[in-house]
Jmol script that loads the backbone (N, CA, C; Angstrom):
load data "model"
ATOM      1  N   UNK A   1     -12.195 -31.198 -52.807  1.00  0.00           N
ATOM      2  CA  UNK A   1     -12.575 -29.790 -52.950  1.00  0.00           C
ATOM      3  C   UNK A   1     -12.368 -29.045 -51.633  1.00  0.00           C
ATOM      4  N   UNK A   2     -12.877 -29.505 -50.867  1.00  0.00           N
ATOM      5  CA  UNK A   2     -12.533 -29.133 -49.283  1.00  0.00           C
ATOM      6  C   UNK A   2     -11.097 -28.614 -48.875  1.00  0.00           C
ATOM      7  N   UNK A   3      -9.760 -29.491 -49.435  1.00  0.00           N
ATOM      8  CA  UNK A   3      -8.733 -29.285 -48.682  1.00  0.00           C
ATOM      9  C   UNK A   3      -8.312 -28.331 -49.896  1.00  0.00           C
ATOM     10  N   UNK A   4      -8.354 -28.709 -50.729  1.00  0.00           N
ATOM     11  CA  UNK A   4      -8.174 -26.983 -51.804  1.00  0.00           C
ATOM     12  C   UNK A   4      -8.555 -25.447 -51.372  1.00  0.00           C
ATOM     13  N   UNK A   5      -9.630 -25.833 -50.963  1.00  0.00           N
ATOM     14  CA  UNK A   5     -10.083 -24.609 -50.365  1.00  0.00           C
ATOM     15  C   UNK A   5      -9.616 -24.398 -49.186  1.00  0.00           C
ATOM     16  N   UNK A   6      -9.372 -25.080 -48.342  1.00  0.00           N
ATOM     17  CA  UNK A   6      -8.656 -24.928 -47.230  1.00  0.00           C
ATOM     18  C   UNK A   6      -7.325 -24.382 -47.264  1.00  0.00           C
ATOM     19  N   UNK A   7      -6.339 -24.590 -48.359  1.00  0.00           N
ATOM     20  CA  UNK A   7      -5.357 -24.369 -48.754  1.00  0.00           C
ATOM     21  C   UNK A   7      -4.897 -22.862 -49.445  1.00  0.00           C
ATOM     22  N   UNK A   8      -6.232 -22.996 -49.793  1.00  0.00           N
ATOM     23  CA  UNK A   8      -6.288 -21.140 -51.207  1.00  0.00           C
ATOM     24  C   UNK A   8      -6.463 -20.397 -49.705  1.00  0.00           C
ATOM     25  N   UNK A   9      -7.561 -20.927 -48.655  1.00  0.00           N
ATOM     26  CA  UNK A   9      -7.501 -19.611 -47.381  1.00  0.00           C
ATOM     27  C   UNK A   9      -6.112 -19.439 -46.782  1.00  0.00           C
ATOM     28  N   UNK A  10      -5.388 -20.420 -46.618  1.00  0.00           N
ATOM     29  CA  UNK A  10      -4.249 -19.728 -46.149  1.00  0.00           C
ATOM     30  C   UNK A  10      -3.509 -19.406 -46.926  1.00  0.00           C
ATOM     31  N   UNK A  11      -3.376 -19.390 -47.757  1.00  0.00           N
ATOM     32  CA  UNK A  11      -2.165 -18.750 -48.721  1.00  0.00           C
ATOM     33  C   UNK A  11      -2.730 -17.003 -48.799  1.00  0.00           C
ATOM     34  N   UNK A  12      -4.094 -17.223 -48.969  1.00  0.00           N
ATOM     35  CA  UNK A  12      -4.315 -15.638 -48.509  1.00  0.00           C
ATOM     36  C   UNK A  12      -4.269 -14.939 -47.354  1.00  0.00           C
ATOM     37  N   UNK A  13      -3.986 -15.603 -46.439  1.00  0.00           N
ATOM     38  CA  UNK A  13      -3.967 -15.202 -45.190  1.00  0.00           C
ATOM     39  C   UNK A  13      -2.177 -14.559 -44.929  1.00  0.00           C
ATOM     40  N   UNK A  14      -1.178 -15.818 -45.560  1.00  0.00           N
ATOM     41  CA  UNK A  14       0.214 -15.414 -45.539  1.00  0.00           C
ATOM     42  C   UNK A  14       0.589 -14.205 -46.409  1.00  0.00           C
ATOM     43  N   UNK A  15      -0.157 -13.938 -47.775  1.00  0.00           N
ATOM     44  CA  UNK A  15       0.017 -12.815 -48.432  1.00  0.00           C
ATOM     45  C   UNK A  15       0.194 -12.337 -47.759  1.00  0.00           C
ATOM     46  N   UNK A  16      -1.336 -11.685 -46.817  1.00  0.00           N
ATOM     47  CA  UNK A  16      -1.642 -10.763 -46.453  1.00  0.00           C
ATOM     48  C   UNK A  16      -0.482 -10.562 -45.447  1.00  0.00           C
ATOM     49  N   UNK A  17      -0.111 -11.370 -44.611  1.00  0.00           N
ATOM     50  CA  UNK A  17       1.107 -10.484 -43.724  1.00  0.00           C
ATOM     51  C   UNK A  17       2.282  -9.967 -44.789  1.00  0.00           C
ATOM     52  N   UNK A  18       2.392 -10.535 -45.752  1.00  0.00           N
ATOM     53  CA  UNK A  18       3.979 -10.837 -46.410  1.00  0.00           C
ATOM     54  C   UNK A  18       3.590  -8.791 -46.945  1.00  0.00           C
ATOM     55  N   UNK A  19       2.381  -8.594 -47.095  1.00  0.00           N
ATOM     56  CA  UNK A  19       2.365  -7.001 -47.766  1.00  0.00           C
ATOM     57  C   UNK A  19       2.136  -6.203 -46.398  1.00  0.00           C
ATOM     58  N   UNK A  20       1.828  -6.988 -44.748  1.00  0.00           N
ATOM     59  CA  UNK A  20       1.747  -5.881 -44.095  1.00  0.00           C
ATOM     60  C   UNK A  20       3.136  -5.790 -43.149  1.00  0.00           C
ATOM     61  N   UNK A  21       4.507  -6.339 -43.765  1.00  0.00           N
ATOM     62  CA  UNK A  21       6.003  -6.098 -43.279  1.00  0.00           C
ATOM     63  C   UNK A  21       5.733  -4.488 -43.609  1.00  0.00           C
ATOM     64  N   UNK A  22       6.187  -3.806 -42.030  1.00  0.00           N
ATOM     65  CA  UNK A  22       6.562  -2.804 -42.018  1.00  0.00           C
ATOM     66  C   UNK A  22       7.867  -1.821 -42.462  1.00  0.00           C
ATOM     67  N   UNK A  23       7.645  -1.813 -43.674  1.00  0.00           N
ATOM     68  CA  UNK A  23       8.978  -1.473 -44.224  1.00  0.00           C
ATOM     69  C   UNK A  23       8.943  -0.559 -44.435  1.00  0.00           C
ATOM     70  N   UNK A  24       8.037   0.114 -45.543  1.00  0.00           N
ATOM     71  CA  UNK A  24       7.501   1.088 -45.904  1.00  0.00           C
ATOM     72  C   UNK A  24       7.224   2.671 -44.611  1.00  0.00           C
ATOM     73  N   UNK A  25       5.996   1.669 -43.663  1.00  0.00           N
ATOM     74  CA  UNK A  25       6.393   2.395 -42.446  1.00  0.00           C
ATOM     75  C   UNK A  25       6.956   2.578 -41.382  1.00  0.00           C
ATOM     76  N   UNK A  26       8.049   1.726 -41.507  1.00  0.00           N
ATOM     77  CA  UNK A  26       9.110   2.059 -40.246  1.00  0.00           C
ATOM     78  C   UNK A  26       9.987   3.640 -40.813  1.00  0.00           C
ATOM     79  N   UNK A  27       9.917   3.326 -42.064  1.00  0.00           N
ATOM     80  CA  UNK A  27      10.810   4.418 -42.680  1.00  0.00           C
ATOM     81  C   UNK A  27       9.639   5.924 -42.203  1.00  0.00           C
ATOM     82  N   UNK A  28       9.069   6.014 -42.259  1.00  0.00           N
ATOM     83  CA  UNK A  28       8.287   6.926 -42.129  1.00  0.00           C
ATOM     84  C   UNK A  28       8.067   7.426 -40.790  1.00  0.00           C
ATOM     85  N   UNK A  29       7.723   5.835 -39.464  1.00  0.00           N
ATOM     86  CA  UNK A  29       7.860   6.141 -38.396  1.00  0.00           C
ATOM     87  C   UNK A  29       9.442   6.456 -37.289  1.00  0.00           C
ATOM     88  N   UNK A  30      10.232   6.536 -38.167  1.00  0.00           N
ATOM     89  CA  UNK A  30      11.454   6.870 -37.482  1.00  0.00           C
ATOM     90  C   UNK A  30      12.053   8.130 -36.878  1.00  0.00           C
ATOM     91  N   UNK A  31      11.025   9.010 -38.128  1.00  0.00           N
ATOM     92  CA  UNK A  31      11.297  10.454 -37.668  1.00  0.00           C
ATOM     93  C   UNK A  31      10.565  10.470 -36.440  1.00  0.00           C
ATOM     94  N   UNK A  32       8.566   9.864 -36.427  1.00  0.00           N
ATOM     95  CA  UNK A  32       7.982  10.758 -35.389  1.00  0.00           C
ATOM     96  C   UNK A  32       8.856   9.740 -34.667  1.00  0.00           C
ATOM     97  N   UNK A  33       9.202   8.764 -33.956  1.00  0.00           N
ATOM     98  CA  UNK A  33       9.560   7.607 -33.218  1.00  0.00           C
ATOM     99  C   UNK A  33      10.165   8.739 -32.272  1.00  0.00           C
ATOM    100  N   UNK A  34      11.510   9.315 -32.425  1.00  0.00           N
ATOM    101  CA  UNK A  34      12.080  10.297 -31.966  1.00  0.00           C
ATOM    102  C   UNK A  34      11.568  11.125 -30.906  1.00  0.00           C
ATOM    103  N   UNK A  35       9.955  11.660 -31.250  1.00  0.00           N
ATOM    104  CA  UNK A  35       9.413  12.655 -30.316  1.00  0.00           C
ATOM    105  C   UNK A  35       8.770  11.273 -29.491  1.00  0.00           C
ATOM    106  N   UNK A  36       8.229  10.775 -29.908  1.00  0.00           N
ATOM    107  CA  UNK A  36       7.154   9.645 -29.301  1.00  0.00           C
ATOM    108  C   UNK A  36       7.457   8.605 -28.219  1.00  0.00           C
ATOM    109  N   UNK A  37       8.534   8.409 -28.964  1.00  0.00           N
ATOM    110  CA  UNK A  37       9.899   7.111 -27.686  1.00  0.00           C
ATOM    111  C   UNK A  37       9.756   7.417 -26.182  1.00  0.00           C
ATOM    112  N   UNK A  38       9.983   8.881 -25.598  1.00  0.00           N
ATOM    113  CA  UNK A  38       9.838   9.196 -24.614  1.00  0.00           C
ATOM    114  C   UNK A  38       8.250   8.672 -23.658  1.00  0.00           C
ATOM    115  N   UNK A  39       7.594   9.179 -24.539  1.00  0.00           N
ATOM    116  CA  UNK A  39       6.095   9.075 -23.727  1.00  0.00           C
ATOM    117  C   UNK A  39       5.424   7.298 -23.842  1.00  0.00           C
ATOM    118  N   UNK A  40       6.007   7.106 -24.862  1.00  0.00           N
ATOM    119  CA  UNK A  40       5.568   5.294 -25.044  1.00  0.00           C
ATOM    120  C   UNK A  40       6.801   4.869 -23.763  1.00  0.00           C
ATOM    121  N   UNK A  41       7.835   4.962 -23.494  1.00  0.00           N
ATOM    122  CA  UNK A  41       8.608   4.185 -23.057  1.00  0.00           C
ATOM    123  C   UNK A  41       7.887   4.785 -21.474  1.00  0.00           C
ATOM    124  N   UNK A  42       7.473   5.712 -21.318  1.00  0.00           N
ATOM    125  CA  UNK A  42       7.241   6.222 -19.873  1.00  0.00           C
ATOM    126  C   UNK A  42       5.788   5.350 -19.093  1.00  0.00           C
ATOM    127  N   UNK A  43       5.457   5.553 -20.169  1.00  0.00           N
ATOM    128  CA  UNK A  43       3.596   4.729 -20.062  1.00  0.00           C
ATOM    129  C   UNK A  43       3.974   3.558 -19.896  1.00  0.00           C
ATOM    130  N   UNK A  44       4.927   2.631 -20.790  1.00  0.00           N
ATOM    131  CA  UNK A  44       4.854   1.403 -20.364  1.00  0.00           C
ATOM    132  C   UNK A  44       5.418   0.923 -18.710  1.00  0.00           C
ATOM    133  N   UNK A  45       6.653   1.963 -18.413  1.00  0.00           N
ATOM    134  CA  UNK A  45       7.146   1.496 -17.425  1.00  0.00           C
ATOM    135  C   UNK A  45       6.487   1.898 -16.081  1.00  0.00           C
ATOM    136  N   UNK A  46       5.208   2.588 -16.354  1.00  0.00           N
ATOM    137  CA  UNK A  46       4.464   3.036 -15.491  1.00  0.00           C
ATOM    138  C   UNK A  46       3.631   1.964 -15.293  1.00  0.00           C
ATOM    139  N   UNK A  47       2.966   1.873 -16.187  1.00  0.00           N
ATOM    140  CA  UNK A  47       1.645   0.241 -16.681  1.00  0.00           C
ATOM    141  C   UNK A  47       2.146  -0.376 -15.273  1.00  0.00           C
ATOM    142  N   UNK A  48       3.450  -1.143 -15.983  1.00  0.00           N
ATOM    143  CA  UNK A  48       4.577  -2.412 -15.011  1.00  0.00           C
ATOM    144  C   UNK A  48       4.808  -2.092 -13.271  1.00  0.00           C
ATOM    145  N   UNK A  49       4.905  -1.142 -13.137  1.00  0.00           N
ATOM    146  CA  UNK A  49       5.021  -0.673 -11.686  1.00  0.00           C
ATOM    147  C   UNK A  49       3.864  -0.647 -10.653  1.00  0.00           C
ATOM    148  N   UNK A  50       3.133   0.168 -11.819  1.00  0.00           N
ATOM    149  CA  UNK A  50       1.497  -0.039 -10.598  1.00  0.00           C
ATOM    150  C   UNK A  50       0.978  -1.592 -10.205  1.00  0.00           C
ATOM    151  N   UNK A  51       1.322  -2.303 -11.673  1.00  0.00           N
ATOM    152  CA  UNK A  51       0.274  -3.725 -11.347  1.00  0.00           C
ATOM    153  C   UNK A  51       1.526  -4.389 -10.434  1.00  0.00           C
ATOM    154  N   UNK A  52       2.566  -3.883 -10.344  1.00  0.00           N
ATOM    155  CA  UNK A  52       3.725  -4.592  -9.484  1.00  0.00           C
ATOM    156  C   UNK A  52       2.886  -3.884  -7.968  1.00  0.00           C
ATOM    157  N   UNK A  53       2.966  -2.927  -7.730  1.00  0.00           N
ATOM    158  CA  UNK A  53       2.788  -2.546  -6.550  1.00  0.00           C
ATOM    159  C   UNK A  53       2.013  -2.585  -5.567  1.00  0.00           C
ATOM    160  N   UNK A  54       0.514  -2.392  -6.465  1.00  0.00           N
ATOM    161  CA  UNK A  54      -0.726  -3.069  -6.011  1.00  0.00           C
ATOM    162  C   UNK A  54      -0.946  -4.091  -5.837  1.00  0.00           C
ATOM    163  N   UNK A  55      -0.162  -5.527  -5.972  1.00  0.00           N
ATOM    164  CA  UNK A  55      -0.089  -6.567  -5.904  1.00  0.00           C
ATOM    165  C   UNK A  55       0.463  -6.650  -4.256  1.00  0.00           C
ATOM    166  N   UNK A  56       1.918  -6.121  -4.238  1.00  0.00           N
ATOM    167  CA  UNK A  56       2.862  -6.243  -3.111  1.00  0.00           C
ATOM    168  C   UNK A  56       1.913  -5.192  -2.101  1.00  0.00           C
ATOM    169  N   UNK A  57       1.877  -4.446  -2.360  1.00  0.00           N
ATOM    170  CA  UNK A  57       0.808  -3.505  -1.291  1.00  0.00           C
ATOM    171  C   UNK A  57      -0.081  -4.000  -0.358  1.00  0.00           C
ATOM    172  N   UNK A  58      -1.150  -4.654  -1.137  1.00  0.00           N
ATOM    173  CA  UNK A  58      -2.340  -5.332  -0.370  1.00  0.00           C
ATOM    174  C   UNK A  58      -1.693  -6.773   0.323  1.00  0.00           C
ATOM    175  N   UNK A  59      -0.779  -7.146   0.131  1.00  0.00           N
ATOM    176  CA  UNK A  59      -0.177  -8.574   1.034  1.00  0.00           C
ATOM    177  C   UNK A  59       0.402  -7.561   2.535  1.00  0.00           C
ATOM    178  N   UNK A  60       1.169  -6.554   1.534  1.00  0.00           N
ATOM    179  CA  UNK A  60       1.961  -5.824   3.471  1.00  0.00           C
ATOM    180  C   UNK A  60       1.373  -5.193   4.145  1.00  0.00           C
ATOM    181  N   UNK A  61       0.115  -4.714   3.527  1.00  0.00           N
ATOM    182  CA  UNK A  61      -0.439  -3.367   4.316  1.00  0.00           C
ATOM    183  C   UNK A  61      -1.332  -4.380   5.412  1.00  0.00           C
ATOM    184  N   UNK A  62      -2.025  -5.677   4.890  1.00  0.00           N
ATOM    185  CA  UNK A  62      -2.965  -6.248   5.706  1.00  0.00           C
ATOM    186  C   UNK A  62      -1.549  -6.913   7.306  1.00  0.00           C
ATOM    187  N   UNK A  63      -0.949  -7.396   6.863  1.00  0.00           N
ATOM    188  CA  UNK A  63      -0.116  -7.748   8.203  1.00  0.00           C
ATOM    189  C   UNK A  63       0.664  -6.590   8.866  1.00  0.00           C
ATOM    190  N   UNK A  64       0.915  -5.317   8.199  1.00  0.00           N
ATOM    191  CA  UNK A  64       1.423  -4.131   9.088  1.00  0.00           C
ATOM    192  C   UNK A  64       0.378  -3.295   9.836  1.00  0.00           C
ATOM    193  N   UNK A  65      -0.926  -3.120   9.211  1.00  0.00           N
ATOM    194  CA  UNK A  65      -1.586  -2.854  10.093  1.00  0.00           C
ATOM    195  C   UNK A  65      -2.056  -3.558  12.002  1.00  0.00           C
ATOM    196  N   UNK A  66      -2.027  -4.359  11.357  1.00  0.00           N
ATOM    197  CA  UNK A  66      -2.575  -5.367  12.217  1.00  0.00           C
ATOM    198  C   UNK A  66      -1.458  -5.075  13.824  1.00  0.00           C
ATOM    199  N   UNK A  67      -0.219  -5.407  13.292  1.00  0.00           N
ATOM    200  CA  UNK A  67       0.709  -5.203  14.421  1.00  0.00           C
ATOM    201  C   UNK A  67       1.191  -3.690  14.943  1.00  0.00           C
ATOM    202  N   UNK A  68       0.562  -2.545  13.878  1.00  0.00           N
ATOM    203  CA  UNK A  68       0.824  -1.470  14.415  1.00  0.00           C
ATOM    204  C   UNK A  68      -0.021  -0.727  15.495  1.00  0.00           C
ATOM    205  N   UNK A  69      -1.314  -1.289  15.240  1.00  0.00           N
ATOM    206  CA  UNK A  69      -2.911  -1.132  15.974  1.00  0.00           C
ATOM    207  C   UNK A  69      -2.324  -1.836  17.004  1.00  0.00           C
ATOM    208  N   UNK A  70      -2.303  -2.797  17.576  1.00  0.00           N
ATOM    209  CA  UNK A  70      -2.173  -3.452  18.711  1.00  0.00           C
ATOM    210  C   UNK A  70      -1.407  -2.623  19.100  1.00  0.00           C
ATOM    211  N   UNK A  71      -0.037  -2.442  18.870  1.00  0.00           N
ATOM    212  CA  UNK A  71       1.402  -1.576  20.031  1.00  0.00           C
ATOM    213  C   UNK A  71       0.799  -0.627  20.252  1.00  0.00           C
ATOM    214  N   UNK A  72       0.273   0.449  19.886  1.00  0.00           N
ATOM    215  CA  UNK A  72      -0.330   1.528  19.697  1.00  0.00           C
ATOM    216  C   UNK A  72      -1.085   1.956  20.873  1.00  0.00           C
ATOM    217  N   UNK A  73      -2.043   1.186  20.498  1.00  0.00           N
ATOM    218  CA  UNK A  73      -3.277   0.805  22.155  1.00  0.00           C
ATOM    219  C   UNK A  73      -2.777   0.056  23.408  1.00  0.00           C
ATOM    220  N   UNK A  74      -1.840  -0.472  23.580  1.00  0.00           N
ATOM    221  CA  UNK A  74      -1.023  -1.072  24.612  1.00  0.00           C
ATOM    222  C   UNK A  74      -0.485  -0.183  25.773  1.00  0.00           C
ATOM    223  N   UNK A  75       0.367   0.829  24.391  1.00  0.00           N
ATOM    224  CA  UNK A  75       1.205   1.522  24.748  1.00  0.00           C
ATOM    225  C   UNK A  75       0.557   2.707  25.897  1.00  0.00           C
ATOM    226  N   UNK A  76      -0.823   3.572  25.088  1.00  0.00           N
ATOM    227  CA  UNK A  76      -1.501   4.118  25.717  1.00  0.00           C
ATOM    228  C   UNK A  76      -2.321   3.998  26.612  1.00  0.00           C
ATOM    229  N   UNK A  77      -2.984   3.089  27.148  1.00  0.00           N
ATOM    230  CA  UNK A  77      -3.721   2.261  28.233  1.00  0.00           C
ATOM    231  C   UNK A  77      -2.687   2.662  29.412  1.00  0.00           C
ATOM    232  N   UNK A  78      -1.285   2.187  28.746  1.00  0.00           N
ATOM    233  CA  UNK A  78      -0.579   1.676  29.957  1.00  0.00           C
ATOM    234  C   UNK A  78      -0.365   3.424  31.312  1.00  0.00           C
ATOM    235  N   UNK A  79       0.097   3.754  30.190  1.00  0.00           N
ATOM    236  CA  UNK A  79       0.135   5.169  30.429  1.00  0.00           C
ATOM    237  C   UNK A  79      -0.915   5.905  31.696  1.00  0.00           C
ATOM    238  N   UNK A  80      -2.137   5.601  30.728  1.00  0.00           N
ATOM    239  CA  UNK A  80      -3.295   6.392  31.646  1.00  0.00           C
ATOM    240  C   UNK A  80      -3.274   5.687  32.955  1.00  0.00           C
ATOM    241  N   UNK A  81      -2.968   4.075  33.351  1.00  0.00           N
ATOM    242  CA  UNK A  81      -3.327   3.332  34.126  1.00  0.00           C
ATOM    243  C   UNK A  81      -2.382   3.897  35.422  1.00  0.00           C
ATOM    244  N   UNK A  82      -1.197   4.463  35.187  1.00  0.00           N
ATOM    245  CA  UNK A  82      -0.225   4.752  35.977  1.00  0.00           C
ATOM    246  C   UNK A  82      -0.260   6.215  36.125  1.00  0.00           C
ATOM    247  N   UNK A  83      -0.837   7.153  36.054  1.00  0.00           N
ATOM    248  CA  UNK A  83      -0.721   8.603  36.312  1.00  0.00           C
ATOM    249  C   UNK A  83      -2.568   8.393  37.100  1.00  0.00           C
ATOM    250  N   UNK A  84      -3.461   7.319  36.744  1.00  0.00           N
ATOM    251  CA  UNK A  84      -4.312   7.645  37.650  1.00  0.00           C
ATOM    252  C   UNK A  84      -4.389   6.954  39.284  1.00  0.00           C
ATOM    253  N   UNK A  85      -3.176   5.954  39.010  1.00  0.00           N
ATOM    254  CA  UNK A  85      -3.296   5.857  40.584  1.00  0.00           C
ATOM    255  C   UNK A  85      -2.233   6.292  41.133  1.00  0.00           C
ATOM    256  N   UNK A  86      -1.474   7.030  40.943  1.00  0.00           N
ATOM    257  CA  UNK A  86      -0.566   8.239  41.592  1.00  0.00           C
ATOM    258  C   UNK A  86      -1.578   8.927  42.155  1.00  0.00           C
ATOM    259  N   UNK A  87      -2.273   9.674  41.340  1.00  0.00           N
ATOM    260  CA  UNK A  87      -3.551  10.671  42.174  1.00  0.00           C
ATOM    261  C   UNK A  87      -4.012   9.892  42.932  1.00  0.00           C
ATOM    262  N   UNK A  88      -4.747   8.751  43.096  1.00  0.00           N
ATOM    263  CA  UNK A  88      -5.215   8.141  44.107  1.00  0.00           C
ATOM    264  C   UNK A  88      -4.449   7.647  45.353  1.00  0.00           C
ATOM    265  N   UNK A  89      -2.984   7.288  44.896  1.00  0.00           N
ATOM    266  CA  UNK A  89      -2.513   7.630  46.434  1.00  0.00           C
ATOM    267  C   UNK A  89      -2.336   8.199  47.251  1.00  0.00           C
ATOM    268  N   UNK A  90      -1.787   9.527  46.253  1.00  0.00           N
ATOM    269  CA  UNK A  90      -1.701  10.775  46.861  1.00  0.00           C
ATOM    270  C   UNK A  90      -2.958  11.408  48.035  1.00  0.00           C
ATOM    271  N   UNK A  91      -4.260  11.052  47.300  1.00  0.00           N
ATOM    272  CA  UNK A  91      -5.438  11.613  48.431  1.00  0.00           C
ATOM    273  C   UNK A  91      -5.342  11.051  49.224  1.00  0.00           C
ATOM    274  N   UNK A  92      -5.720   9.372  49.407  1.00  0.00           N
ATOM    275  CA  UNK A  92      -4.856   8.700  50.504  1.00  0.00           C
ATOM    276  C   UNK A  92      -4.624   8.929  52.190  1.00  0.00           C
ATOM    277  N   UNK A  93      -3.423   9.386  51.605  1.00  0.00           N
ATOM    278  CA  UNK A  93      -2.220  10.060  52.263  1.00  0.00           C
ATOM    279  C   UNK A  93      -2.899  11.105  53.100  1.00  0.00           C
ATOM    280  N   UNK A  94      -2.819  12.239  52.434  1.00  0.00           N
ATOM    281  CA  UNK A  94      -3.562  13.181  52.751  1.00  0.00           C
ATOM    282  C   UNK A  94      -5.045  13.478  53.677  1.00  0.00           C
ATOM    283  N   UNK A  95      -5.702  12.174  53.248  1.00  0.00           N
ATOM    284  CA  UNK A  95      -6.761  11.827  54.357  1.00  0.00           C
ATOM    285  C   UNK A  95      -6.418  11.479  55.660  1.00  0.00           C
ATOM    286  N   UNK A  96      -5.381  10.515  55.389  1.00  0.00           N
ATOM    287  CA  UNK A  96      -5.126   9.881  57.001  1.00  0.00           C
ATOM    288  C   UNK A  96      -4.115  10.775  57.490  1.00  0.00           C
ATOM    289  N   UNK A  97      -3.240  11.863  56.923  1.00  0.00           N
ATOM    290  CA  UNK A  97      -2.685  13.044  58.147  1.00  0.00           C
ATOM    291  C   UNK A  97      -3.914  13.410  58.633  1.00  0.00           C
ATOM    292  N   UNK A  98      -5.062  13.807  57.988  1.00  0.00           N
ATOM    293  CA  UNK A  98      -5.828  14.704  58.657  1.00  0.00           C
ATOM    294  C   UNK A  98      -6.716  14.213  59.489  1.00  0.00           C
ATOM    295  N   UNK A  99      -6.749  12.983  59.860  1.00  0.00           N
ATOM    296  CA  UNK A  99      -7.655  11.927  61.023  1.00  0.00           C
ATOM    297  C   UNK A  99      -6.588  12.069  61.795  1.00  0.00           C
ATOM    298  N   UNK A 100      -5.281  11.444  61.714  1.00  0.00           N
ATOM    299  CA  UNK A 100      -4.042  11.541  63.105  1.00  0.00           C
ATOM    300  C   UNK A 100      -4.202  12.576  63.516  1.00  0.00           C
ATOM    301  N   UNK A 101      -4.234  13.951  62.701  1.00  0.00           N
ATOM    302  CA  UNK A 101      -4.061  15.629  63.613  1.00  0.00           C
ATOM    303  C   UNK A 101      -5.282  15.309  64.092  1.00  0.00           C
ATOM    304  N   UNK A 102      -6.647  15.313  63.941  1.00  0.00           N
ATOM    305  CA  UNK A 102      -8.019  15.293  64.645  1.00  0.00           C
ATOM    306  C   UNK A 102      -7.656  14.320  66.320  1.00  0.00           C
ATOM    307  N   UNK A 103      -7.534  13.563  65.605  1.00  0.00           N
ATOM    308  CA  UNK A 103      -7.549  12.407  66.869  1.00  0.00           C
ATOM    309  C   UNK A 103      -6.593  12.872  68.063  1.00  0.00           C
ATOM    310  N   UNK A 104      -5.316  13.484  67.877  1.00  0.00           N
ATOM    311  CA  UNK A 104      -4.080  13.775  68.528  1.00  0.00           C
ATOM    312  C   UNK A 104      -4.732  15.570  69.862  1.00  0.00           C
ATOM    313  N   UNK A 105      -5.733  15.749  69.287  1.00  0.00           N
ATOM    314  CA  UNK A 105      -6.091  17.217  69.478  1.00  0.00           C
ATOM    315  C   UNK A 105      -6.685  16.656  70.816  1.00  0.00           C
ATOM    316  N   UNK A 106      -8.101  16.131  70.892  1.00  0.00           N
ATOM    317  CA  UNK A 106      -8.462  16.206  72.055  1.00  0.00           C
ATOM    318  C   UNK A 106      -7.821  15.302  73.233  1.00  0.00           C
ATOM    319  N   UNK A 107      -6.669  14.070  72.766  1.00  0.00           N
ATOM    320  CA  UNK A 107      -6.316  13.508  73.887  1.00  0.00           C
ATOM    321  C   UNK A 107      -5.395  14.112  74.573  1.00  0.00           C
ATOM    322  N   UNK A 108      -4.833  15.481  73.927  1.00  0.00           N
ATOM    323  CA  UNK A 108      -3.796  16.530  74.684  1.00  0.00           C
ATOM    324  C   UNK A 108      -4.601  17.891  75.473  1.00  0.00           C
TER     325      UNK A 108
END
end "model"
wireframe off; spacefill off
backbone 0.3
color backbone group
């Protein structure tokens, strides 16, 4: 009794696809298909791109950051380090002319 019944469920189960072949409505969906094709075909190839991109994104962005931060701050350090001891030589300089003229004054 068991495998009988087991047997009657699928045979109703195959009906059921054998009446839901789209035949009936392909004929029907062909006209709208026409307007519709555009926006289904756009959505899907959109879907495919993002989960592509967001994937590849988060692998490059974590190792490009990384090496762009470092050059960055290198670059500028270096910079400041060399325009502030120019000024500091420069005073320097300028100090010790003005001890030689002092000193030179009263031994003449």
């Amino acid at each position: 009794k068991k495998k009988k019944k087991k047997k009657k469920k699928k045979k109703k189960k195959k009906k059921k696809k054998k009446k839901k072949k789209k035949k009936k409505k392909k004929k029907k969906k062909k006209k709208k298909k026409k307007k519709k094709e555009k926006k289904r075909r756009r959505r899907r190839r959109r879907k495919k791109r993002k989960k592509r991109k967001k994937k590849r994104k988060k692998k490059k962005k974590k190792k490009r950051k990384k090496k762009k931060k470092k050059k960055k701050k290198k670059k500028k350090k270096k910079k400041k380090k060399k325009k502030k001891k120019k000024k500091k030589e420069k005073k320097k300089k300028k100090k010790k002319k003005k001890k030689v003229v002092i000193v030179q004054v009263p031994l003449s």
